[in-house]
C-alpha angles and dihedrals in degrees: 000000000000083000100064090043095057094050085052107049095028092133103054095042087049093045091043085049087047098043092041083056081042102054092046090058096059096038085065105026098041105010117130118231101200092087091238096120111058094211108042101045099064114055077216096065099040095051094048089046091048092047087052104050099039083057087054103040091052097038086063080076097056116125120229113249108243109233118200104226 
């Protein structure tokens, strides 16, 4: 069963586990540290909204199943 989960939602698993590395990085490299932008200020908040968008971003690849009808 998780198998099967995992072949079927690869890239957004891939793209989560990208944009998660991602969102770390600017959080470190570029993060402001004044507390004015709420993302990139907490490592928290820019992992989850890199996780988010690089879900997103690479789902957008996905092929349709086709179903026989």
């Amino acid at each position: 069963m998780t198998t099967r989960f995992i072949k079927k939602n690869i890239l957004y698993l891939v793209g989560g586990a990208a944009g998660g590395v991602g969102g770390y990085l600017h959080y470190h490299f570029i993060g402001c540290t004044g507390g004015s932008c709420p993302i990139a200020s907490s490592p928290v908040m820019s992992v989850v909204w890199g996780v988010v968008m690089g879900g997103l971003l690479l789902g957008m690849f996905k092929r349709e199943e086709k179903r026989d009808e």
